[in-house]
One Martini backbone bead per residue (centre of mass of N, CA, C, O) as a GRO file, in nm:
protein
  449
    1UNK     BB    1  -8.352   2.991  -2.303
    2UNK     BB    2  -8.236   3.153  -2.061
    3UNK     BB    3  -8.084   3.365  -1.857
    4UNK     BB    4  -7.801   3.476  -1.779
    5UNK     BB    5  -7.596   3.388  -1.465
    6UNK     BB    6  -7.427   3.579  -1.281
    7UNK     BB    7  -7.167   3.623  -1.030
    8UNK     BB    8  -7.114   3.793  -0.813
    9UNK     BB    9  -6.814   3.740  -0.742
   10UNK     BB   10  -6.721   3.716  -1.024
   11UNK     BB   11  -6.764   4.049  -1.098
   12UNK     BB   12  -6.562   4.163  -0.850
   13UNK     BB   13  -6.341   4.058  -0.904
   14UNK     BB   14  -6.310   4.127  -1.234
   15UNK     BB   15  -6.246   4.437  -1.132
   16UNK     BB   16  -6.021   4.447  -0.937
   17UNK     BB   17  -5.852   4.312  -1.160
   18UNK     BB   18  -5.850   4.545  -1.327
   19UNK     BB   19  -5.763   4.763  -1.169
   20UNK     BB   20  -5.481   4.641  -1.160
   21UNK     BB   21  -5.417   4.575  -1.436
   22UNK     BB   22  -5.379   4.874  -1.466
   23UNK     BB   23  -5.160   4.956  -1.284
   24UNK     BB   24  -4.929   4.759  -1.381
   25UNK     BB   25  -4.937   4.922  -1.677
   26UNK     BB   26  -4.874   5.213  -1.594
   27UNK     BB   27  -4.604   5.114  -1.499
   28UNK     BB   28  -4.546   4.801  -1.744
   29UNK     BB   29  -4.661   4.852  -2.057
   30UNK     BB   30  -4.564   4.535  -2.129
   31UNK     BB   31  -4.764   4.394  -2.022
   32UNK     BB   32  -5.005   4.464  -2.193
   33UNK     BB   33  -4.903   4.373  -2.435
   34UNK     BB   34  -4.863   4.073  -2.327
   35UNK     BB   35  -5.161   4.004  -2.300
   36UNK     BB   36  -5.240   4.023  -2.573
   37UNK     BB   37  -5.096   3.809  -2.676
   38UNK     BB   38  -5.233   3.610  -2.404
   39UNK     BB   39  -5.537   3.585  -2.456
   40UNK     BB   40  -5.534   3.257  -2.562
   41UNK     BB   41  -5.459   3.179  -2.280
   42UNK     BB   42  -5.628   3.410  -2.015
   43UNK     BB   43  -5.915   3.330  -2.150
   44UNK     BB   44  -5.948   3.006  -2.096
   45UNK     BB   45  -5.881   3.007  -1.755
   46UNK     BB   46  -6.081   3.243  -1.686
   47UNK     BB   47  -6.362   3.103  -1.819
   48UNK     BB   48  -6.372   2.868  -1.558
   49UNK     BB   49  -6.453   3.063  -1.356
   50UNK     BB   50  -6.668   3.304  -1.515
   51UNK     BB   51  -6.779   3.210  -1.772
   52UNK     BB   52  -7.051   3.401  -1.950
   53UNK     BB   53  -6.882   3.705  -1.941
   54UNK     BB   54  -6.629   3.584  -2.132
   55UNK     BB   55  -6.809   3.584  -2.390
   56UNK     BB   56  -6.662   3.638  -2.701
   57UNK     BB   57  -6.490   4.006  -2.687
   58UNK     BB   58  -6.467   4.137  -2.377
   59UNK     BB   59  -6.174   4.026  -2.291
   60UNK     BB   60  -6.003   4.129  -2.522
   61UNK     BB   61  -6.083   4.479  -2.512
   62UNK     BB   62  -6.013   4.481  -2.250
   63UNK     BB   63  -5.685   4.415  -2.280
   64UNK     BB   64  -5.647   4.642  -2.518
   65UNK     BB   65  -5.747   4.891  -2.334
   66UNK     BB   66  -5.534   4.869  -2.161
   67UNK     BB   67  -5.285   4.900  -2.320
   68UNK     BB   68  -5.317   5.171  -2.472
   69UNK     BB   69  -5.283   5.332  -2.228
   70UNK     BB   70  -5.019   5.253  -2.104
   71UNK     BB   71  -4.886   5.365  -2.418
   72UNK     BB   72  -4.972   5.624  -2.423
   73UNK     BB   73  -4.868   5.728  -2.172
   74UNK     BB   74  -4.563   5.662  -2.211
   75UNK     BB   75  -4.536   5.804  -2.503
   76UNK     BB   76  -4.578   6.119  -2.334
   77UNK     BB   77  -4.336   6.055  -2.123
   78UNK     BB   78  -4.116   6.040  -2.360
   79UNK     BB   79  -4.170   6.274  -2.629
   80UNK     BB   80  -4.336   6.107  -2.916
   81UNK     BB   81  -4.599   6.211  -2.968
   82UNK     BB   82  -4.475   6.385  -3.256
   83UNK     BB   83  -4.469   6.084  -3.371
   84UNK     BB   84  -4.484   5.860  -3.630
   85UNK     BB   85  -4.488   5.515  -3.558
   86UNK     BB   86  -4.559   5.509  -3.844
   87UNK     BB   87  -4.612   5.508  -4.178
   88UNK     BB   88  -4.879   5.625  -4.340
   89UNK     BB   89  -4.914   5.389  -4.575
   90UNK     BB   90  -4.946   5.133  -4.330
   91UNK     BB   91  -5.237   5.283  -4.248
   92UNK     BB   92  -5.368   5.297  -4.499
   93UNK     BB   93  -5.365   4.985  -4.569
   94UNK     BB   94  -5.550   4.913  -4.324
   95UNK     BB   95  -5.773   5.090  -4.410
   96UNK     BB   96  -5.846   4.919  -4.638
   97UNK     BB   97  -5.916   4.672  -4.547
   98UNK     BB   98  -6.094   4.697  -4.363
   99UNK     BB   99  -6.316   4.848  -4.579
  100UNK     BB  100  -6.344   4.607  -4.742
  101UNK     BB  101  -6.471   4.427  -4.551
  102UNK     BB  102  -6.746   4.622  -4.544
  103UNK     BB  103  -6.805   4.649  -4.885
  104UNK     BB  104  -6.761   4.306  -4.929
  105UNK     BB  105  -7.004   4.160  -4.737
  106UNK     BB  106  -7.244   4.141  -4.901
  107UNK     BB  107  -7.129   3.902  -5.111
  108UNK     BB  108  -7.119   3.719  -4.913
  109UNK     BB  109  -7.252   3.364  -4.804
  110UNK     BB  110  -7.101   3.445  -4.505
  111UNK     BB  111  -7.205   3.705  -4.327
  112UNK     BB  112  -7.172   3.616  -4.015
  113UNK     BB  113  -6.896   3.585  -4.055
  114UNK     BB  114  -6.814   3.861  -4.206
  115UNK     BB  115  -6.859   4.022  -3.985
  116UNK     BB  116  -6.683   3.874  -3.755
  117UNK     BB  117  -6.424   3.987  -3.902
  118UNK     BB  118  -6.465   4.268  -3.927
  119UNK     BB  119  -6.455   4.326  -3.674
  120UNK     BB  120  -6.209   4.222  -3.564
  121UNK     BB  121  -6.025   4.409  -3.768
  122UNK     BB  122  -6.155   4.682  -3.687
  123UNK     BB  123  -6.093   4.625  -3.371
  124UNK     BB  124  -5.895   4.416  -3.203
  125UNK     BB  125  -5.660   4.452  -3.426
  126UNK     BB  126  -5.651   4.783  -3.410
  127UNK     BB  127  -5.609   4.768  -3.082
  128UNK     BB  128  -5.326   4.588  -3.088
  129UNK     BB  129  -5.182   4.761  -3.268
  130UNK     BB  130  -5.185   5.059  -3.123
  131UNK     BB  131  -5.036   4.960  -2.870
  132UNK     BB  132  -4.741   4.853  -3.031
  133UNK     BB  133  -4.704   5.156  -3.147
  134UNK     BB  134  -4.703   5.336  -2.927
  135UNK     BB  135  -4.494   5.159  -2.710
  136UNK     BB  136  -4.280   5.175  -2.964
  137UNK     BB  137  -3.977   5.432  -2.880
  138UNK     BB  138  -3.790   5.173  -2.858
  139UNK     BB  139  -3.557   4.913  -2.781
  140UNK     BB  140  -3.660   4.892  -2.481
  141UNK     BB  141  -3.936   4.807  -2.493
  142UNK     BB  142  -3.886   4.527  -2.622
  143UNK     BB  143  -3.689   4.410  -2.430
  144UNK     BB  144  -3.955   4.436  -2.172
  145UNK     BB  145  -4.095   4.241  -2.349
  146UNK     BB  146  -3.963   4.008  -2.387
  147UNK     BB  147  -3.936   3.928  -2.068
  148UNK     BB  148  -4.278   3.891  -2.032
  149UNK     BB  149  -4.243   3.677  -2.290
  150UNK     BB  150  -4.063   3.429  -2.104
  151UNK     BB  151  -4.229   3.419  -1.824
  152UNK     BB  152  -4.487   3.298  -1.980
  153UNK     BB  153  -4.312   3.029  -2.118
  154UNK     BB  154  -4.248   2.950  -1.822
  155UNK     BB  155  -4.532   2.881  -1.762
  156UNK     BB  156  -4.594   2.748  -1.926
  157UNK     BB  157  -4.438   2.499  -2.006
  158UNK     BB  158  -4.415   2.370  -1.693
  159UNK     BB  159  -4.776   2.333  -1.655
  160UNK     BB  160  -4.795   2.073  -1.865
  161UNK     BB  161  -4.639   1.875  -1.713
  162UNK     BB  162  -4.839   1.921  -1.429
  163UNK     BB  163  -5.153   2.007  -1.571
  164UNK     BB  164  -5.177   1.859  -1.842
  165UNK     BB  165  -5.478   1.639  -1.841
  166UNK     BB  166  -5.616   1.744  -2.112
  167UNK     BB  167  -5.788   1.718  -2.351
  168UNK     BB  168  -5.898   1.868  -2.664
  169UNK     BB  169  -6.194   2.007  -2.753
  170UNK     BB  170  -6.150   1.909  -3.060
  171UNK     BB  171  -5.817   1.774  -3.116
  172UNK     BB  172  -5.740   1.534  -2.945
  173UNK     BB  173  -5.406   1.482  -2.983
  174UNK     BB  174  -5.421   1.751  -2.764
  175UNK     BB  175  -5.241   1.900  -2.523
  176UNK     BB  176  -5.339   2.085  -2.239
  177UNK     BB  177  -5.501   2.377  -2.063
  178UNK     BB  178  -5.752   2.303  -2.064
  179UNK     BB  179  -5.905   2.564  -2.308
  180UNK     BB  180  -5.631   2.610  -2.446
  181UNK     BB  181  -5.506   2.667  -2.719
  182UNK     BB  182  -5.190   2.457  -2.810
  183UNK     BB  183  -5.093   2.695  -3.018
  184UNK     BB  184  -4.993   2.918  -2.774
  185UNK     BB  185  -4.802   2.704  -2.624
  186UNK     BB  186  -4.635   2.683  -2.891
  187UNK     BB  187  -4.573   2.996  -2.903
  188UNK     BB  188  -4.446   3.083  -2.654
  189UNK     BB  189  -4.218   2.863  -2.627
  190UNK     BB  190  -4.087   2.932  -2.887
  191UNK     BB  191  -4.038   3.268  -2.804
  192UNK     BB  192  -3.866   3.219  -2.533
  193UNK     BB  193  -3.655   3.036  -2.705
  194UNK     BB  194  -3.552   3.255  -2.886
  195UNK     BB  195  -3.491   3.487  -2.723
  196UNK     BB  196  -3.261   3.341  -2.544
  197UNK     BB  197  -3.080   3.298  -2.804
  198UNK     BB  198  -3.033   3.593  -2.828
  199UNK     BB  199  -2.941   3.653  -2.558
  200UNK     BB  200  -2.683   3.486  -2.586
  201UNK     BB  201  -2.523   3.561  -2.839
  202UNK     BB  202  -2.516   3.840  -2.737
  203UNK     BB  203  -2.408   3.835  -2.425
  204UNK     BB  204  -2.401   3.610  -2.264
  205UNK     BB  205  -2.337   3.429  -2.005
  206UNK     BB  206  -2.398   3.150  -1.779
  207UNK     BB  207  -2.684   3.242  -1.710
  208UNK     BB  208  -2.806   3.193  -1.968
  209UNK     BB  209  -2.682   2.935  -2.028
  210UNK     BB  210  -2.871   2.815  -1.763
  211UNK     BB  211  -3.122   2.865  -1.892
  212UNK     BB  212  -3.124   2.731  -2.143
  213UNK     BB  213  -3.109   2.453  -2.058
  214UNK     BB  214  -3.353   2.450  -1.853
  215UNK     BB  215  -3.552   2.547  -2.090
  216UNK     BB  216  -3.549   2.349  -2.324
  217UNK     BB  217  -3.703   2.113  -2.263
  218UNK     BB  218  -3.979   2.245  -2.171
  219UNK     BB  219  -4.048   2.359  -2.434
  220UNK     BB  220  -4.040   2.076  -2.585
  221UNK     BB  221  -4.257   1.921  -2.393
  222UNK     BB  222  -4.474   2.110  -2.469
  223UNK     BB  223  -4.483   2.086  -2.792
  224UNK     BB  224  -4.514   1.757  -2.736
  225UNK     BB  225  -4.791   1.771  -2.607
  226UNK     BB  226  -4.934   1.969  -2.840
  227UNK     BB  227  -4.923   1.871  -3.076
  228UNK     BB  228  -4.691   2.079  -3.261
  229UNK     BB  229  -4.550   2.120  -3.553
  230UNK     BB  230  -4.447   2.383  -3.644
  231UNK     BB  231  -4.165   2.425  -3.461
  232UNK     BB  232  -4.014   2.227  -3.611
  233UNK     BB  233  -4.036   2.414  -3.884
  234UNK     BB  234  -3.980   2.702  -3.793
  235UNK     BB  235  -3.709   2.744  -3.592
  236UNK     BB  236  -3.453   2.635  -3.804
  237UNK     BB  237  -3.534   2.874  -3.987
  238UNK     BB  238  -3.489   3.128  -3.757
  239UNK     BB  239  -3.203   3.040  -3.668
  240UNK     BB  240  -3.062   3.095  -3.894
  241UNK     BB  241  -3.144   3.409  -3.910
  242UNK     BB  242  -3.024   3.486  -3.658
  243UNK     BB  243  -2.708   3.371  -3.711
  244UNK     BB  244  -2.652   3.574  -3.924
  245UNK     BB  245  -2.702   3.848  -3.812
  246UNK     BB  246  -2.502   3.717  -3.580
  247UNK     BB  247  -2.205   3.682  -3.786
  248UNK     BB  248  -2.005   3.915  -3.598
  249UNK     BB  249  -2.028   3.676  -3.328
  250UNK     BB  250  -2.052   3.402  -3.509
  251UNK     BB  251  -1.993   3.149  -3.639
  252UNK     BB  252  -2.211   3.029  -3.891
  253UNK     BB  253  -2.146   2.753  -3.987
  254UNK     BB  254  -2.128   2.585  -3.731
  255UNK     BB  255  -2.407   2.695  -3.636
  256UNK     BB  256  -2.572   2.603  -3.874
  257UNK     BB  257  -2.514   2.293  -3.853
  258UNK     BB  258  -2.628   2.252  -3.592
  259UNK     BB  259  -2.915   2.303  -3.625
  260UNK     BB  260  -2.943   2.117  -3.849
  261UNK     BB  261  -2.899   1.872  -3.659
  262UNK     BB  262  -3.073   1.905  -3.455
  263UNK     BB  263  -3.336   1.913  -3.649
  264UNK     BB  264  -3.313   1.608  -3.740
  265UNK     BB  265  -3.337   1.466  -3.476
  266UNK     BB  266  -3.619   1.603  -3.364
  267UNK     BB  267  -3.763   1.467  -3.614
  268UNK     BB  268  -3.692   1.198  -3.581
  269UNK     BB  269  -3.810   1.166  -3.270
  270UNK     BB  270  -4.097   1.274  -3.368
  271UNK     BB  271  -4.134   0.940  -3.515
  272UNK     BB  272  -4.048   0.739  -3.241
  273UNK     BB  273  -4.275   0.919  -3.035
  274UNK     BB  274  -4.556   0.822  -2.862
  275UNK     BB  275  -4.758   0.965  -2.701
  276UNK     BB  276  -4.994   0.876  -2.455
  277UNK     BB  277  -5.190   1.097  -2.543
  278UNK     BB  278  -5.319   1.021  -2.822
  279UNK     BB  279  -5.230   1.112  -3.154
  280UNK     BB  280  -4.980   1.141  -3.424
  281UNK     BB  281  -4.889   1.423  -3.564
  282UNK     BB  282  -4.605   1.349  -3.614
  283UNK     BB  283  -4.663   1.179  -3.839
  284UNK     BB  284  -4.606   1.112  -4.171
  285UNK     BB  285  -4.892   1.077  -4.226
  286UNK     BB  286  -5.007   1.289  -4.087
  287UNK     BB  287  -4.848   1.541  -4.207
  288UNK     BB  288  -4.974   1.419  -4.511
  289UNK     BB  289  -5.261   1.502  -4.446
  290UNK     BB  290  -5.239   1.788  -4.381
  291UNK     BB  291  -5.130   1.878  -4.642
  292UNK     BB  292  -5.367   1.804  -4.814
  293UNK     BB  293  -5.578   1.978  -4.683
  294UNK     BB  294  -5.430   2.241  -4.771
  295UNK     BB  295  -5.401   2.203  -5.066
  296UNK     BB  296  -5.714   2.194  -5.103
  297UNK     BB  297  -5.784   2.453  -5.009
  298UNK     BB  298  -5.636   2.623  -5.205
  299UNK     BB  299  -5.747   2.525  -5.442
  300UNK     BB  300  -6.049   2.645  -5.336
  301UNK     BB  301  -5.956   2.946  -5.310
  302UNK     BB  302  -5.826   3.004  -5.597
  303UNK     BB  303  -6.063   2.949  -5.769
  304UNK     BB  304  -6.219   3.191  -5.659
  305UNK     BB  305  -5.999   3.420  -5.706
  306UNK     BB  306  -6.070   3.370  -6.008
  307UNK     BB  307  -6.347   3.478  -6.018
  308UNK     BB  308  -6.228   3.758  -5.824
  309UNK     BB  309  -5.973   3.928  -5.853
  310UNK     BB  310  -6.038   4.208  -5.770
  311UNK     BB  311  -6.249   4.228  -5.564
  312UNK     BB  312  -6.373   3.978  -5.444
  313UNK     BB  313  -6.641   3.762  -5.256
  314UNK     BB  314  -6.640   3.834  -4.972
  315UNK     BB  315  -6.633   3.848  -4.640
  316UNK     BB  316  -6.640   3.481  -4.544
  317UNK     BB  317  -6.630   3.283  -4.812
  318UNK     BB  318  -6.424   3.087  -4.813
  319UNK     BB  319  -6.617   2.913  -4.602
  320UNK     BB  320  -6.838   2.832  -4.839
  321UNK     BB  321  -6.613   2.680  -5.008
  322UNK     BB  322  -6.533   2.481  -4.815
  323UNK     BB  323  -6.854   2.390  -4.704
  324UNK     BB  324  -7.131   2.502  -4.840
  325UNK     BB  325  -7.205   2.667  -4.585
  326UNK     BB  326  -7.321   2.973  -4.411
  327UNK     BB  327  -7.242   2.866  -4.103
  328UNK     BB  328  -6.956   2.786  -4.143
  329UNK     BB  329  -6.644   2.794  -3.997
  330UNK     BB  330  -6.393   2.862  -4.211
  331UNK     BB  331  -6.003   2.853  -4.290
  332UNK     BB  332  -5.754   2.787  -4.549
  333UNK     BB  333  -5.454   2.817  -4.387
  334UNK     BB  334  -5.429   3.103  -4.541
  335UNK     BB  335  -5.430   3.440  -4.531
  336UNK     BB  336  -5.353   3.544  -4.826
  337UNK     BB  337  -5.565   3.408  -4.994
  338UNK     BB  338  -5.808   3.477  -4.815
  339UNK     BB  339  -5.774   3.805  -4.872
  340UNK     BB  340  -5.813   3.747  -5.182
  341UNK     BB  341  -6.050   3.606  -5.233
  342UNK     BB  342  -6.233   3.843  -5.062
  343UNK     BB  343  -6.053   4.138  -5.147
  344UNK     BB  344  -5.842   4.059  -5.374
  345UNK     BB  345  -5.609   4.246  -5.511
  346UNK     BB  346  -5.633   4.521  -5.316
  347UNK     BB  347  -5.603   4.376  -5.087
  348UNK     BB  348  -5.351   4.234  -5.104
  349UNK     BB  349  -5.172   4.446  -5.146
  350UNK     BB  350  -5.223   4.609  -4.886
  351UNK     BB  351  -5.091   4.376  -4.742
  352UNK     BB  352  -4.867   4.310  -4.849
  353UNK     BB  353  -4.718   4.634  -4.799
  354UNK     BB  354  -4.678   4.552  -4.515
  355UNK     BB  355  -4.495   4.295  -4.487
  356UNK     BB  356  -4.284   4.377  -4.712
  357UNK     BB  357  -4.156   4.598  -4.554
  358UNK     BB  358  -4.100   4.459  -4.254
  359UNK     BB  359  -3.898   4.256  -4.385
  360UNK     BB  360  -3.710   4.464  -4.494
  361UNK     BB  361  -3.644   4.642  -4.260
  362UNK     BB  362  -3.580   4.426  -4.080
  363UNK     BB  363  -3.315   4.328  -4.262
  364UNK     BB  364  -3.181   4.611  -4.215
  365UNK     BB  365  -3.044   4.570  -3.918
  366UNK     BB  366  -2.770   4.519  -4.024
  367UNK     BB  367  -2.633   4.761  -4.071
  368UNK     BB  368  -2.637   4.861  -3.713
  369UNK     BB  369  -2.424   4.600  -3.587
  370UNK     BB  370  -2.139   4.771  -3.502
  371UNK     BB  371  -2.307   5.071  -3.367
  372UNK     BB  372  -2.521   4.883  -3.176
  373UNK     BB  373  -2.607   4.833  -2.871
  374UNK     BB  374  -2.653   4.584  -2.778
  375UNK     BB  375  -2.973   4.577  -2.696
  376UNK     BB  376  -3.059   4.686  -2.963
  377UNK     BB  377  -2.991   4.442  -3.130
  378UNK     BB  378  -3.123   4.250  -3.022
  379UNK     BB  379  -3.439   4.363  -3.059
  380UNK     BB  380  -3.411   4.336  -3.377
  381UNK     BB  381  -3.342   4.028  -3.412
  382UNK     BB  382  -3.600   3.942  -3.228
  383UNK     BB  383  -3.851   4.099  -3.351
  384UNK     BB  384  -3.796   3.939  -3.643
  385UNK     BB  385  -3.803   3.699  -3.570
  386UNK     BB  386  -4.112   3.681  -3.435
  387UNK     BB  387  -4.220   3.756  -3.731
  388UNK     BB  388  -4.163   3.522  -3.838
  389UNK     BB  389  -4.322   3.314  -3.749
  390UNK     BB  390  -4.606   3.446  -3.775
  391UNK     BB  391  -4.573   3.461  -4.080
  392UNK     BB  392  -4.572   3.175  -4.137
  393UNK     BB  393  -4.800   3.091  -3.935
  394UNK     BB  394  -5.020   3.217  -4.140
  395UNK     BB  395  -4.923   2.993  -4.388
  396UNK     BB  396  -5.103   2.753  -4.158
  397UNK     BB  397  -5.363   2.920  -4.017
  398UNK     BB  398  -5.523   3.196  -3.995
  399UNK     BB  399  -5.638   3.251  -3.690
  400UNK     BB  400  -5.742   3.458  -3.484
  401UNK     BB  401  -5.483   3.502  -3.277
  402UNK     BB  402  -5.249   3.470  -3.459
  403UNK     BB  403  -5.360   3.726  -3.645
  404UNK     BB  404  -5.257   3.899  -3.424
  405UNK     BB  405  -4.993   3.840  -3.317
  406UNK     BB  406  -4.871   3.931  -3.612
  407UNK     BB  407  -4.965   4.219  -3.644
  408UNK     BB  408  -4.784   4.292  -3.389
  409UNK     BB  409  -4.535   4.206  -3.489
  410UNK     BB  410  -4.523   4.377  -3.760
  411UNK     BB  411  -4.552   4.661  -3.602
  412UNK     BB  412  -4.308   4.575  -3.399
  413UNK     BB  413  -4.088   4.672  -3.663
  414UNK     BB  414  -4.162   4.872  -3.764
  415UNK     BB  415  -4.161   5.084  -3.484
  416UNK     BB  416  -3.845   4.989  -3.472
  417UNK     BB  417  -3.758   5.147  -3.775
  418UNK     BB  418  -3.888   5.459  -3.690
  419UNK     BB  419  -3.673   5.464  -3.392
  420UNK     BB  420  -3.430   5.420  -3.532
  421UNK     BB  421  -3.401   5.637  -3.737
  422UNK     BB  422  -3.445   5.854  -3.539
  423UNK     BB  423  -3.164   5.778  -3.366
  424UNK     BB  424  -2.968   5.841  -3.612
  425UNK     BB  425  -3.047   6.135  -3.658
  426UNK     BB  426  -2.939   6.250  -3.408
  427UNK     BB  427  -2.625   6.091  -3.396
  428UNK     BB  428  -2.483   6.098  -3.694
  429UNK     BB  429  -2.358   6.404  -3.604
  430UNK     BB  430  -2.115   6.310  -3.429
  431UNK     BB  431  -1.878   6.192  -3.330
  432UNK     BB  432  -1.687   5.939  -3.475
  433UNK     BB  433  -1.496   5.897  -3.150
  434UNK     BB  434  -1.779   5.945  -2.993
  435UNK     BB  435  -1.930   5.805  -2.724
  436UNK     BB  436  -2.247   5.765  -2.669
  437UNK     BB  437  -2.434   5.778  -2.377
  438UNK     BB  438  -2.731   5.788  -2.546
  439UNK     BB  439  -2.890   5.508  -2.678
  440UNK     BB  440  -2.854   5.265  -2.905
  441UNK     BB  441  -2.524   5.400  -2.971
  442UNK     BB  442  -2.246   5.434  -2.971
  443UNK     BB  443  -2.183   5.529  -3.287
  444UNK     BB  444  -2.159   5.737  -3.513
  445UNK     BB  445  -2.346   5.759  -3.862
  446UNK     BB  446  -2.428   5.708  -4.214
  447UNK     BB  447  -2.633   5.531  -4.096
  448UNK     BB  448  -2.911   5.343  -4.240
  449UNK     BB  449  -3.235   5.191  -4.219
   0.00000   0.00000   0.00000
């Protein structure tokens, strides 16, 4: 095999472009945090045009080095420089899993895996998280990412039913966009729904809701395009805990009762009707073959994790285990048990560490749901909404994109609540009966988050 031959027009295009997009981001640090969310969207379509300029993760690092700058430079122009981000135990947690991941890499049967594992955990989950806390300094940022997350969705998501025309190159029956893997399209279209319901809950207004049944329809024909069962199963479970949140501003039991009606109509819906291309991954029997799989993988990850469960197999063992081949890459699709596997009881406690952190005090934003005000509610509730989305969906797929996106949706709830927190200490000390008149609440008080 010969060297690889670039196009010269499509490297000054592809350069020219990255100056561009470093100026957007420059401007509007939100834009780089969503670039690095959509890298599995925006880098299989723009492979297609410049070839293997962008194979392996040039354009991963090249669009996290864009946020980085972004999200620096706007932290140093808000002031918030000298505040740590997250909490010191959460970057120690995170850079332990790291450092496991290359001390127990010897151990592994499946050596270039645990290589790749290693490395993309280690620079590009990194360098994804670092974006996401650098630029998350208020609620303020939170809701401009979601803005940038939305009309990604609606692009994604029109775009299925226009130009989707081609099946996926690996499980024929799914419909996708090009060679965008389309569990990415099934996840834009599910945040920019979640989002929406969330700022209709919360502002109201006609616009909202004349968007949001415009783009409900379309939606929902991205992901039954995408054949991708997981939002069927997770939006109405993340829809129940947004409506809890914002209990003080809508009946729960009414709201709730719809959701889950809404939820079984789907469901029916979805066993009912057969794509026209592909086959029907919507199936009782798909359905049910899916989770044997998976539970089968379980076991046989379960079964490793037991055989050294302090230090764990090593990383990329996994693959060896579900496969038999040192050279075949597989992964259990379950984060936790992959984690525990590979890099033991020390490894999971670390991961558990992070996520169970982010769990509670994302839980805990309901204490200053009386006194913050809208736009701040809203941020706190959909970013929480968001993180359970990736959360969730790490026990059921936990491949590369996923797992940035995940820990990216983590890590901007960790810092949207050391951001809360900070704004609570300016403010608490206010009278409480006059209104603030700058920051996200409305009236002091003696709440913590």
């Amino acid at each position: 095999m010969g060297p690889m031959i670039y196009n010269p027009t499509a490297l000054v295009l592809l350069a020219v472009a990255y100056i561009l997009a470093l100026l957007v981001v420059l401007r509007w640090p939100s834009v780089g945090v969503a670039l690095v969310l959509a890298v599995p969207v925006t880098k299989s379509l723009i492979q297609m045009r410049v070839g293997p300029i962008l194979q392996d993760y040039t354009f991963d690092v090249g669009v996290a080095i864009l946020a980085i700058v972004g999200a620096l430079i706007h932290r140093l122009r808000s002031g918030t420089a000298n505040y740590a981000p997250v909490p010191v135990f959460i970057i120690i947690a995170w850079f332990v899993i790291a450092a496991l991941m290359w001390v127990m890499l010897p151990m592994s049967r499946s050596p270039d895996y645990g290589f790749k594992k290693a490395t993309i955990f280690s620079i590009y989950n990194t360098m994804a998280v670092t974006a996401v806390v650098l630029y998350v300094v208020s609620a303020h940022e939170v809701r401009a990412l979601m803005r940038v997350i939305v009309a990604i969705g609606i692009v994604v998501s029109a775009s299925m039913p226009l130009f989707g025309v081609g099946l996926y190159r690996v499980e024929g029956a799914r419909q996708t966009l090009g060679l965008v893997n389309p569990l990415a399209i099934a996840d834009f279209s599910s945040w920019a729904a979640l989002i929406l319901i969330s700022g209709l809950i919360q502002f109201g207004g006609v616009g909202r809701l004349v968007g949001l049944v415009l783009f409900a329809p379309l939606s929902i024909l991205a992901i039954f395009l995408s054949q991708t069962r997981f939002p069927l199963f997770a939006v109405p479970v993340i829809l129940l805990v947004m409506l809890w949140m914002y209990r003080h501003r809508i009946n729960f039991r009414v709201a709730g009762s719809i959701v889950i009606g809404l939820g079984a109509v789907a469901w029916v819906a979805s066993l009912l009707i057969t794509p026209t291309r592909g086959g029907d991954r919507f199936s009782t029997g798909a359905i049910q073959a899916g989770l044997d799989v998976r539970a089968q993988m379980f076991r046989m990850t379960m079964h490793g994790f037991l055989r050294s469960p302090v230090l764990g197999n090593g990383t990329g063992d996994t693959s060896f285990q579900l496969t038999g081949s040192p050279t075949e890459e597989r992964y259990p699709h379950n984060s936790l048990i992959e984690i525990a596997n590979e890099l033991g009881a020390i490894g999971a406690a670390a991961w558990l560490t992070i996520f169970i952190y982010a769990l509670v005090v994302g839980w805990r934003f309901q204490r200053v749901a009386r006194i913050a005000k809208p736009g701040t509610y809203f941020a706190l509730v959909t970013a929480y909404a968001l993180m359970l989305y990736t959360f969730m969906g790490s026990f059921k797929a936990g491949g590369y994109f996923g797992l940035a996106s995940m820990y990216m949706a983590v890590m901007m709830v960790i810092a949207l609540h050391v951001a809360l927190r900070r704004e609570l200490e300016r403010y608490r000390m206010a009278p409480t009966a006059i209104p603030v008149p700058a920051g996200g609440f409305r009236v002091a008080g003696a709440v913590t988050a």
